[in-house]
Structures are given as structure tokens and as C-alpha cells.
C-alpha positions as CSV (number, residue, x, y, z in Angstrom):
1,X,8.0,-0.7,-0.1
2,X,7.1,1.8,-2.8
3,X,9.9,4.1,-3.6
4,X,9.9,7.0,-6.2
5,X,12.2,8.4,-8.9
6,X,11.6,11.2,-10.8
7,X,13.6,11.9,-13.3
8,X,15.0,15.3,-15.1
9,X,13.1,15.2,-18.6
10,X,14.6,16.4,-21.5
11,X,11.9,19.0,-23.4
12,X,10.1,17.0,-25.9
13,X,8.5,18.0,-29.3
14,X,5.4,16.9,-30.4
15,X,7.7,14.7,-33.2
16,X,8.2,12.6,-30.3
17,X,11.4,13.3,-30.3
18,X,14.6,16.0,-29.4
19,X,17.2,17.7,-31.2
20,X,20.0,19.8,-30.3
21,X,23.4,21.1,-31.4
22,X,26.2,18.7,-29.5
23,X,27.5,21.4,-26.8
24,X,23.2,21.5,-25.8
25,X,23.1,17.7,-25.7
26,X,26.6,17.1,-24.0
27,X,25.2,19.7,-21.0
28,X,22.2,17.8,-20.6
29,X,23.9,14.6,-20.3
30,X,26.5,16.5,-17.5
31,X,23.2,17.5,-16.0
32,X,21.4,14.3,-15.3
33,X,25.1,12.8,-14.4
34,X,25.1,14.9,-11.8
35,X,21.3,14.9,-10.6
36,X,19.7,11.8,-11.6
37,X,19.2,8.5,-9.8
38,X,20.6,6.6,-11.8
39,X,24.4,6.5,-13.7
40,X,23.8,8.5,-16.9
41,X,25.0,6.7,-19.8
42,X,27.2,7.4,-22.7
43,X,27.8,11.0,-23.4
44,X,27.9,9.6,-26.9
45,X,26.1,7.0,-29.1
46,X,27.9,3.4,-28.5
47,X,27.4,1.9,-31.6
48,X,29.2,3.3,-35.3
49,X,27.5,3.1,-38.3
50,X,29.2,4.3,-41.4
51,X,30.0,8.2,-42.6
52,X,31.0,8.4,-38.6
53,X,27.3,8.4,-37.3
54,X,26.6,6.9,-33.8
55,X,23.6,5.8,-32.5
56,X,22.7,3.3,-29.6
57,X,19.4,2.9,-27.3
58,X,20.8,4.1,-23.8
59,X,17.8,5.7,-22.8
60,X,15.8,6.2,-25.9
61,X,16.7,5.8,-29.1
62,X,19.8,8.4,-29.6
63,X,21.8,9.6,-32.7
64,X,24.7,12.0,-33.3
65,X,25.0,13.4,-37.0
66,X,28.4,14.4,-38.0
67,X,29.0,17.8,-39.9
68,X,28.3,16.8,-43.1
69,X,30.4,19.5,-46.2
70,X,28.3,19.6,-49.5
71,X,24.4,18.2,-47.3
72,X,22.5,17.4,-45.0
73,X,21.0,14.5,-43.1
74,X,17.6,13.1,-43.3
75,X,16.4,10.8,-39.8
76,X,13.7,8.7,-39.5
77,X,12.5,7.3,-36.5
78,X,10.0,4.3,-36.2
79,X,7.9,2.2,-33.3
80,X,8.4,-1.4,-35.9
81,X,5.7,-2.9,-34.1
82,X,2.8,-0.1,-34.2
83,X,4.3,1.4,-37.5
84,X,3.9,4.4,-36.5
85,X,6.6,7.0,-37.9
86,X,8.0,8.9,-34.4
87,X,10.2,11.5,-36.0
88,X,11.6,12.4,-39.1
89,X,13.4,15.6,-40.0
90,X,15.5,16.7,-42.9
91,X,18.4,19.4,-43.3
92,X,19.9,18.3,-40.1
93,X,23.7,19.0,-39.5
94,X,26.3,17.9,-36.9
95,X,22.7,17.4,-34.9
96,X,21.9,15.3,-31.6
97,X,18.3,13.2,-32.0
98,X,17.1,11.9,-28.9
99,X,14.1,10.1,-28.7
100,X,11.7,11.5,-26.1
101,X,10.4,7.9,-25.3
102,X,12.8,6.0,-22.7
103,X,11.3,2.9,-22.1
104,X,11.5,0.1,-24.6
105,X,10.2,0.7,-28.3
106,X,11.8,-1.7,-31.0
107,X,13.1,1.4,-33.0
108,X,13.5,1.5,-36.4
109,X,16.5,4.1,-37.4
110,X,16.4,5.4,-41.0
111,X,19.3,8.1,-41.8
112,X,19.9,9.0,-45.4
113,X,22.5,11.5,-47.0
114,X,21.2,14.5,-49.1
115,X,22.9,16.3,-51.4
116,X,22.4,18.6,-54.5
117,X,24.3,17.7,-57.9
118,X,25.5,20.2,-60.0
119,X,22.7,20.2,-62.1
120,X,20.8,21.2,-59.5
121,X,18.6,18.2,-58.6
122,X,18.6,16.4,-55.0
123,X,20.2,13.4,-54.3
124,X,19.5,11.0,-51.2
125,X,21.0,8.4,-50.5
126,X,19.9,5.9,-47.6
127,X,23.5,5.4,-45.5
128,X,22.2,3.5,-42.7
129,X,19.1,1.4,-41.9
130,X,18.8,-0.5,-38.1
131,X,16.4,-2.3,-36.5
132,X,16.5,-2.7,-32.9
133,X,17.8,-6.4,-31.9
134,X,19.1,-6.6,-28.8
135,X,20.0,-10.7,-29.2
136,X,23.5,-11.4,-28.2
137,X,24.4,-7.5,-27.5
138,X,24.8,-6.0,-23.7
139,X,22.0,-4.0,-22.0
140,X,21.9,-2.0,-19.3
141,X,18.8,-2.5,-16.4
142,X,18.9,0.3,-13.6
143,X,17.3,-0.1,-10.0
144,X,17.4,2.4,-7.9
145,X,18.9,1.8,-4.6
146,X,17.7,1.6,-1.3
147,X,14.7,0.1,-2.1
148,X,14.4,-3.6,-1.4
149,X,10.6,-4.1,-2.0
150,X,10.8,-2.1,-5.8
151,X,14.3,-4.1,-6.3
152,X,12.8,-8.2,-5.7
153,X,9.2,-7.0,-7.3
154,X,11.3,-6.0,-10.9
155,X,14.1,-8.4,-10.7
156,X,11.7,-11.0,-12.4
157,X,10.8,-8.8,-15.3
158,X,14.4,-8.3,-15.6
159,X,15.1,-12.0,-16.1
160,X,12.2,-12.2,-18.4
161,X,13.6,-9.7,-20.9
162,X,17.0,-11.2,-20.7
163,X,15.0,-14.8,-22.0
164,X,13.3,-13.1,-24.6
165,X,15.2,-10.6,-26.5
166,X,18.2,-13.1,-25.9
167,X,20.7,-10.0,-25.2
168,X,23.5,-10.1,-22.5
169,X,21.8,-8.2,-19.5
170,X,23.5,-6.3,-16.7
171,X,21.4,-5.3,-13.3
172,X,22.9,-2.1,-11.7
173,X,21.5,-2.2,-8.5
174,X,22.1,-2.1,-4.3
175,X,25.3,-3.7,-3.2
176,X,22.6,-5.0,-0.5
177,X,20.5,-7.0,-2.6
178,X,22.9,-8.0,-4.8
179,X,24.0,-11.2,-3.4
180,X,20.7,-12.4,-3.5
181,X,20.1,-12.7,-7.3
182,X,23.7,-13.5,-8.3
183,X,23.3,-17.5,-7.9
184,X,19.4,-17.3,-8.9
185,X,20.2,-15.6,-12.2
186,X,24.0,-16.7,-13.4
187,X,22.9,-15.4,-16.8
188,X,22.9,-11.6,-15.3
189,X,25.7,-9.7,-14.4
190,X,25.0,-7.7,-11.3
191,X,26.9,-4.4,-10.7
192,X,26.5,-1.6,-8.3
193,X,26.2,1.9,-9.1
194,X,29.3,3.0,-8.2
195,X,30.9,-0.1,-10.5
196,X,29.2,1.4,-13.5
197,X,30.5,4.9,-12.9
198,X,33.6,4.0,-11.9
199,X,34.8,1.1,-14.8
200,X,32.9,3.6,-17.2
201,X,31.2,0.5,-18.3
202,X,28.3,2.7,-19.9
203,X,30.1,2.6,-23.2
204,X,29.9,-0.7,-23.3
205,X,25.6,-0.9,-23.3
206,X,23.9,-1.1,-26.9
207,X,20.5,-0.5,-24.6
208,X,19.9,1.2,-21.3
209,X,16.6,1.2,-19.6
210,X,15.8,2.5,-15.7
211,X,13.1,0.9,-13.8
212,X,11.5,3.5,-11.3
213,X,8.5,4.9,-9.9
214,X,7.8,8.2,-12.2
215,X,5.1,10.5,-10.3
216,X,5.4,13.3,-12.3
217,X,6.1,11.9,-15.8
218,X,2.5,12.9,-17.5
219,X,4.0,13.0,-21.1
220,X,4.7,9.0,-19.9
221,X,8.6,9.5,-21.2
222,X,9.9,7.0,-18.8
223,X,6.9,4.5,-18.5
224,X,4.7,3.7,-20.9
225,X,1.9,3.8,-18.6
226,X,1.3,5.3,-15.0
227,X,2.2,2.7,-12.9
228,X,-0.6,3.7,-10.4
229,X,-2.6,2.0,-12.9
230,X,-1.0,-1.3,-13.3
231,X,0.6,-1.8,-9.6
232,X,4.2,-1.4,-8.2
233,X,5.6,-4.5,-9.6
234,X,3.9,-4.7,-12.7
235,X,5.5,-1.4,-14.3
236,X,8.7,-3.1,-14.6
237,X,6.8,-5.1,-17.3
238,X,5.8,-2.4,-19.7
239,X,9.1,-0.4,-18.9
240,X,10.6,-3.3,-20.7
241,X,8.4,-4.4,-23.0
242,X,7.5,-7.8,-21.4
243,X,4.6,-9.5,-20.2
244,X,3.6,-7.9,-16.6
245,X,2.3,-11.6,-15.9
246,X,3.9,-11.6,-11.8
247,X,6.3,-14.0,-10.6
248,X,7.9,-14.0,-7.2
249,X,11.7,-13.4,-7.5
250,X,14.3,-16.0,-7.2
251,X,16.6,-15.7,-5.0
252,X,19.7,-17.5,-3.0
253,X,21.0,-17.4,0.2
254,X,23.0,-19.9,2.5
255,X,20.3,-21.7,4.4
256,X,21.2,-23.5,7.8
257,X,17.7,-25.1,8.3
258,X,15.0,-23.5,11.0
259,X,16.8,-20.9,13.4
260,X,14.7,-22.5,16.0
261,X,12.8,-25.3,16.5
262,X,9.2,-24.5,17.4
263,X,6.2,-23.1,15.3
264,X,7.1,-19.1,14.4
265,X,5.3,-16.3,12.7
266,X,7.5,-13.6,11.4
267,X,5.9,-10.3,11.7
268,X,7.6,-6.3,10.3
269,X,5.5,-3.5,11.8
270,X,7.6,-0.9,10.7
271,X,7.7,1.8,7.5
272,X,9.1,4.7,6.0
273,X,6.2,7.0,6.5
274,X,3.3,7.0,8.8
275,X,0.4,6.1,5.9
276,X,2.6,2.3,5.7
277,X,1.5,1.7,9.0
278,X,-1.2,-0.5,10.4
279,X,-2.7,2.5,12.8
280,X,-4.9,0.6,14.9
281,X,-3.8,1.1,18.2
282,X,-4.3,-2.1,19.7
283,X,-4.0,-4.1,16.7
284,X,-0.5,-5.6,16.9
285,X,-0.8,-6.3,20.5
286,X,-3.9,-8.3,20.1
287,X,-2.8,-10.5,17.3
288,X,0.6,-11.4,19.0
289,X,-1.6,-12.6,21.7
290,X,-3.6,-15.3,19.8
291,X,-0.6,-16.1,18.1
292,X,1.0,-17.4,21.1
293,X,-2.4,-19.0,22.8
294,X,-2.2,-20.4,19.1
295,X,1.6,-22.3,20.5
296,X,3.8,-19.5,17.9
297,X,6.4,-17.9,18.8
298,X,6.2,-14.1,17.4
299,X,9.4,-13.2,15.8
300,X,9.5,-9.2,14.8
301,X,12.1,-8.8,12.0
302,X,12.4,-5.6,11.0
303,X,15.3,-3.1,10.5
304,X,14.7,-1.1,13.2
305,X,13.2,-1.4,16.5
306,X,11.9,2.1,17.1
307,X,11.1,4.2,14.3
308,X,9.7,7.2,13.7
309,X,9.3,11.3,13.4
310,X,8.7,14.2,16.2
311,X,5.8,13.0,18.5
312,X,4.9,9.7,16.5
313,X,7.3,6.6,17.0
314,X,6.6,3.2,16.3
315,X,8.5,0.5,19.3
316,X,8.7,-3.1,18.6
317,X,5.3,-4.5,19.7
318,X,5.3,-6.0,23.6
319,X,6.1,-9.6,23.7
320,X,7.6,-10.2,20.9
321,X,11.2,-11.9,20.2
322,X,13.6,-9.3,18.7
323,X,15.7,-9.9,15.6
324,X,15.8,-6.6,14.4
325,X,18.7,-4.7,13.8
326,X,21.6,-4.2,10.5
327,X,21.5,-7.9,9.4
328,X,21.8,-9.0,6.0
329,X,18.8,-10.0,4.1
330,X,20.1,-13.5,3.9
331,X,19.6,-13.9,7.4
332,X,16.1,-12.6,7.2
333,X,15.5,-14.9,4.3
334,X,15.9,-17.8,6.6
335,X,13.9,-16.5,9.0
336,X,11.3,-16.1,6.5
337,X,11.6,-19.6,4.9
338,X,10.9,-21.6,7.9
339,X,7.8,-19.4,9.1
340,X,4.6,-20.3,9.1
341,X,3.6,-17.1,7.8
342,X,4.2,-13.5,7.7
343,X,2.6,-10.9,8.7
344,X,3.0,-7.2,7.6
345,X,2.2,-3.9,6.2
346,X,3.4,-3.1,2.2
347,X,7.2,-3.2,3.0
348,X,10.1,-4.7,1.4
349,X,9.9,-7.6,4.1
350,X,6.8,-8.3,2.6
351,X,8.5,-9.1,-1.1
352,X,11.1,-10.9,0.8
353,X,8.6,-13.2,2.3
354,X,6.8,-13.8,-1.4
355,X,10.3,-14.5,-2.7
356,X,11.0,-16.9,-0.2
357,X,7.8,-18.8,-0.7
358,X,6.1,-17.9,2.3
359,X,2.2,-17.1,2.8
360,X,1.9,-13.2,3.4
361,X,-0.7,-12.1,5.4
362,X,-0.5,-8.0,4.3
363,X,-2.6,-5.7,6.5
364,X,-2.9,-2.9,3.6
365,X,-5.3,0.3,3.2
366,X,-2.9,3.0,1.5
367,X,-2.3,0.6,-1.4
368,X,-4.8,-1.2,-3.9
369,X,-4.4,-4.8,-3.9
370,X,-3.7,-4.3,-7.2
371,X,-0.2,-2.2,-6.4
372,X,1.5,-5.4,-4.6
373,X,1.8,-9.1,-5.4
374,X,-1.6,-11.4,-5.3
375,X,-2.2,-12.8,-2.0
376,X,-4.9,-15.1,-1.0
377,X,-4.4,-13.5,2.7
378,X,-4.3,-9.6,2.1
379,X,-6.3,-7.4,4.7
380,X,-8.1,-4.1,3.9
381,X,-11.1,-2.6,4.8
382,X,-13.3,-1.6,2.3
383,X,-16.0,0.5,4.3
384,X,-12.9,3.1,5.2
385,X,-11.3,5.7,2.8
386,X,-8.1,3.7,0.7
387,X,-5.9,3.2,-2.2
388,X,-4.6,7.0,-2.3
389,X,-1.3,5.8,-2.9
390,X,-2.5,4.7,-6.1
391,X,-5.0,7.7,-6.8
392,X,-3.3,9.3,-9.7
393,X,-5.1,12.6,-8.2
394,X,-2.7,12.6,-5.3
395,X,1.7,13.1,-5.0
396,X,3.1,11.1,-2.7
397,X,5.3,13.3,-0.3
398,X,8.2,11.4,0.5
399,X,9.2,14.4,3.0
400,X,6.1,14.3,4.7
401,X,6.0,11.6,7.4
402,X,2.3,12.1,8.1
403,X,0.9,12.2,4.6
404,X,-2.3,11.3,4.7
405,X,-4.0,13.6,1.5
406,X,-7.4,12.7,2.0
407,X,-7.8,13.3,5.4
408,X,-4.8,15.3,7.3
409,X,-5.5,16.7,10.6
410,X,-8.9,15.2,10.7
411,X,-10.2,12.6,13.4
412,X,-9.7,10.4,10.0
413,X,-6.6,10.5,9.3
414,X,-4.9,6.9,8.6
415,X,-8.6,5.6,8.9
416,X,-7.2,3.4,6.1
417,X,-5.1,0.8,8.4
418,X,-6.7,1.9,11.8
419,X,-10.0,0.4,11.3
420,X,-8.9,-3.0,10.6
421,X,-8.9,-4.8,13.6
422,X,-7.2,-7.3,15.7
423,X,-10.2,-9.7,14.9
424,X,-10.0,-9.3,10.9
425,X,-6.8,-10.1,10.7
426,X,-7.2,-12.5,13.1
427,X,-9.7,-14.0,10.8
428,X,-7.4,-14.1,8.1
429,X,-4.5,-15.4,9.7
430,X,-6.8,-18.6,10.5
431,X,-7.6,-19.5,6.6
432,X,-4.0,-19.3,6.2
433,X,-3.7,-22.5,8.3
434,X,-6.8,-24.2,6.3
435,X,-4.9,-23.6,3.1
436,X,-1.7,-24.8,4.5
437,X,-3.6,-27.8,6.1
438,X,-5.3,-28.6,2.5
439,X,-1.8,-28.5,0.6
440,X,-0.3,-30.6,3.4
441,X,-3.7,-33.3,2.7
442,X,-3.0,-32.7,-1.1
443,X,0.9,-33.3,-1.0
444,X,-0.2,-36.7,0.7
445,X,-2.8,-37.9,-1.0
């Protein structure tokens, strides 16, 4: 489901980059280690040029500039592919450049030495010249954690850059998720959190870049674009610099065959706020009861089986078969595999099912279609209010159970999801059989 991460930003000059003395830079590395999502990396530069400058691309582009006796340093920064000069300062000593820009730019780093002869007249004298090539060197890809949906809809884009800048990728992601990818993608290294902190592998990592939801980053430090513009899974793509062309994500699991032997839907009725929710009242029940006239079993597999906040809790819907509960997500991939379909809200069950090649029928309203994966089966209601999650107007509250910005403590509140009805998704649940009935007559003929 859509998560968020908002990370501490460093103050940023209109040079498109920072500066700072080292004690200034080392404190707002302590800062974010302490604070921020993700593992912070290096407190120094990984990689050594000569005249002991370091400079790397953990998090932007970075550089420390030793104390230089008898001159000064000149830096240039440069985006190679837009040619546009991003910074460049002279007269710099024992100095920490940061580049404000966080997400990928193939940098070009310029540093020459400047000194004044005896005579009087300046001398420079260009001491190191790199252009960004991550081919054959090891970078660092941070999910957050505790979000499944965000995790399976970036994975891909992760596996893409790995492909096509040829470097050594590591995933730092959810010990939960993790045994999923790790036979779908032997050419990634997948490490927890904890396992990055802890075997200080951050000074290993030529590049580091985190993969997140950024709500409040209007200077578009951490993503080149606001992802509310381009959908949940296709930020991952500009973040790295990749196509945002969508793929589902690959992923392993031991599979035992069908957990039982007649037709099944898998449905997940649950979410982390109250907006996530399909809100029509009667909506759930009257689905499961086609579905069963229909000869499926209804399997509901969600986490929990009651969920919610002060007066408002979601129960698992009447008559259906419970396999909720702490499971792992291999077991729910099964389930998912053999279905006939899923049906859901815009959860991480959802990306599961896509993953695991099954149709998803996604009742939606607080999303634009845009913000998920393209399915032929997707439910919304255009005559009702929508899409605020993706309304760049409007913060998500993450503390607020019953966000609903439009329309809060109005009779239309949630109108999103609560207007569609049993009988439209009832509608589309029945051209998912046609499609599956066509590919069954095409696979034959």
C-alpha cells in the first residue's frame, strides 16, 4: 500500500549544491543516522582520488577537500547528460561539497588545484577529472521497511538499473520480503537494514540511492519528480534513472500446488487507514454472495482479521474462509497463484497478486489508476469525489485514521469507495472470466 518517507534535507543553495566545514557536514551525517529511514551512509567519501580528496555518490554526488598549504581548490560539478554546469566554486579549503540532488544524475566531478607562483600569477592545475560509471562497482538501493506494496512495485526498477549501468547492486530492504526476490534476482545481494548498519558495509558503496515516497520534498531533492504525478511504482524509475516502463516483480517461493482443490477467489478487505477501504456498507457481503452462487469458495487473506481505530473497525466479511493471521508471504503467494482472481482495495496484497500473475480486480477511489499497476479489472467511480491521494494539493496524514481531506465530517466522507457498489464490481468480476475464457480458447487454438 502507499507508504511515505520524508526525509531530513540538507539546506540547499541555488548552485545546486552544499558546502560546509567537516565538523558541519560530519553533524549532519550523525543527524540523519539517527533520524532517517534509511541507514545513512559513509560519514566520508568512499572513493580516493589523488592529493587525498574523496568523493563517492552515496546520496548525491559528495566531496571532501583536504586543507590544502600554499591554495586552494577549485570544484566543478556537472549533469553529463543535460550539460548543464550544477556547481562550481573556487577558494575552497578543507571543504565538504554535497550535491543537493539525491537521486541519480551521471555527475561529472571536476577539482583543480590553485596556486599563486612567486611572480605573482595563478596557477591551476586540474588534479582530478570523474565521470560517473557505476559498471562493475557496488551500489547501494534503499527500501524502506514495512511496506510490502512500495517494496514488490520498485524491486523491478531495481533490477533494471542493475542491467543497465552493469554495476554490482545491493537491495537493503524488509527481512520479510526478502526471501522473496533472493532466487528471482541471484545477481542482487539482499540485506536488511540492520546488516548494513551493523557489518558497516556503507563504506563499501561507490553509489547510494533511497527509494521512497517524498511528500514534502518541493525543491524535488530526493525525486526528480513528484511521484503523485507519475504513480507509486513508477517513481522508482526516475529515482534511478531508468525507464518507468512497469513490470510486475519476480519473485520465488516454494510452491506445493493448489491449497485446495475447488475454484477460489482470494479477497483482502483490510488497510492501514480508513480512506484504503472499500466503504460501501454492504459491498463485501454482496459480492461474496455471487461468488459462491458462482461455485467459488471466498478465501479472505489478509493480515489481520479485525482492524481498525476507536469506533471504526473493519471484521473479516461473513462467510468467508479465514487465512488470515502472521503468515509468511510465501504462503500467501500460493494462495494467490492458484486463484481465479483477487479481489482488493490498493494494498500490498494487491502487488502480491500482480507478482504472482494473478488477475486483480482493485476496488479503488483514493488513488488514480495511474498510482498503481495497469489492470484491465480496476473499479472506481467516476461520478464521486477521487484521486486525493494523488492531489499534490493535499498531505497525506499517516496519523490520522480517518483522513478524508476533501470531505471530513461531512455525509461525504469516503464517498470515494462507498458508492461503488456490489453490482459494479460484480460487473467487473464477470469480464474477468471472459478474458480468462478467451486466453484459455487462445492457448488452444
Amino acid at each position: 500500500m502507499p507508504g511515505t518517507n520524508t526525509l531530513p534535507t540538507s539546506s540547499v543553495s541555488p548552485s545546486d549544491a552544499t558546502q560546509s566545514d567537516p565538523a558541519k557536514a560530519d553533524s549532519s551525517v550523525q543527524a540523519q543516522k539517527n533520524t532517517g529511514p534509511y541507514p545513512a551512509p559513509s560519514p566520508e567519501p568512499t572513493q580516493v582520488g589523488d592529493h587525498g580528496i574523496l568523493f563517492d555518490f552515496n546520496e548525491g554526488c559528495r566531496v571532501r577537500l583536504p586543507v590544502l598549504d600554499g591554495g586552494s581548490w577549485r570544484v566543478r560539478l556537472k549533469d553529463l547528460d543535460t550539460n548543464n554546469v550544477l556547481f562550481e566554486h573556487a577558494g575552497l579549503q578543507g571543504a565538504f561539497v554535497r550535491s543537493s540532488k539525491r537521486w541519480f544524475v551521471r555527475f561529472g566531478l571536476e577539482i583543480w588545484k590553485e596556486t599563486q607562483a612567486a611572480d605573482g600569477q595563478n596557477h591551476s592545475e586540474l588534479v582530478l577529472s570523474h565521470v560517473y560509471d557505476a559498471k562493475d562497482q557496488d551500489v547501494l538501493i534503499q527500501f524502506p521497511i514495512g511496506t510490502l506494496g512500495d517494496t514488490l512495485a520498485w524491486m523491478p526498477y531495481a533490477a533494471r538499473f542493475a542491467r543497465q549501468r552493469g554495476a554490482r547492486v545491493t537491495c537493503a530492504l524488509s527481512k520479510l520480503i526478502r526471501p522473496l526476490f533472493e532466487a528471482a534476482y541471484p545477481h542482487i545481494r539482499f540485506v536488511t537494514h540492520e546488516e548494513v548498519t551493523e557489518q558497516d558495509l556503507a563504506k563499501t558503496f561507490y553509489a547510494t540511492y533511497s527509494l521512497g515516497l517524498f511528500f514534502e520534498d518541493a525543491a524535488c531533492d530526493w525525486q526528480p519528480t513528484d511521484f503523485r504525478f507519475v504513480g507509486l511504482h513508477k517513481t522508482a524509475g526516475y529515482i534511478l534513472g531508468v525507464s518507468p516502463e512497469e513490470e510486475p516483480a519476480k519473485i520465488s517461493f516454494p510452491d506445493e500446488g493448489r491449497p485446495i482443490e475447488e475454484p477460489y477467489v482470494c479477497i483482502a478487505v483490510q488497510a492501514s487507514s480508513q480512506c484504503k477501504y472499500w466503504n460501501n456498507p454492504t459491498g463485501w457481503s454482496g459480492v461474496i454472495t455471487w461468488l459462491k452462487q458462482q461455485g467459488y469458495r471466498v478465501v479472505c487473506i489478509d493480515q489481520k482479521a479485525v482492524h481498525g481505530t476507536g469506533i471504526v473497525w473493519t471484521h473479516i466479511p461473513f462467510g468467508v474462509e479465514d487465512q488470515t493471521g502472521d503468515r509468511p508471504l510465501a504462503e500467501r503467494a500460493r494462495w494467490l497463484r492458484h486463484a481465479a482472481f483477487f479481489i482488493g482495495t490498493s494494498s500490498g496484497l494487491a502487488w502480491l497478486a500482480w507478482s504472482a500473475g494473478t488477475p486483480v480486480v482493485m476496488i479503488s477511489g483514493f488513488t488514480h489508476p495511474t498510482n498503481e499497476f495497469a489492470t484491465p479489472f480496476r473499479v472506481i467511480n467516476w461520478h464521486t469525489c477521487n484521486s486525493c491521494w494523488n492531489d499534490p494539493k493535499e498531505r497525506f496524514d499517516h496519523h490520522d485514521f480517518l483522513w478524508c481531506p476533501r470531505h471530513a465530517n461531512t455525509p461525504r466522507q469516503f464517498e470515494c469507495t462507498r458508492l461503488i457498489t456490489a453490482e459494479q464490481v460484480i460487473e467487473t468480476i464477470k469480464t474477468v472470466s471472459l478474458s480468462k475464457n478467451s486466453e484459455n480458447f487462445s492457448n488452444k487454438a
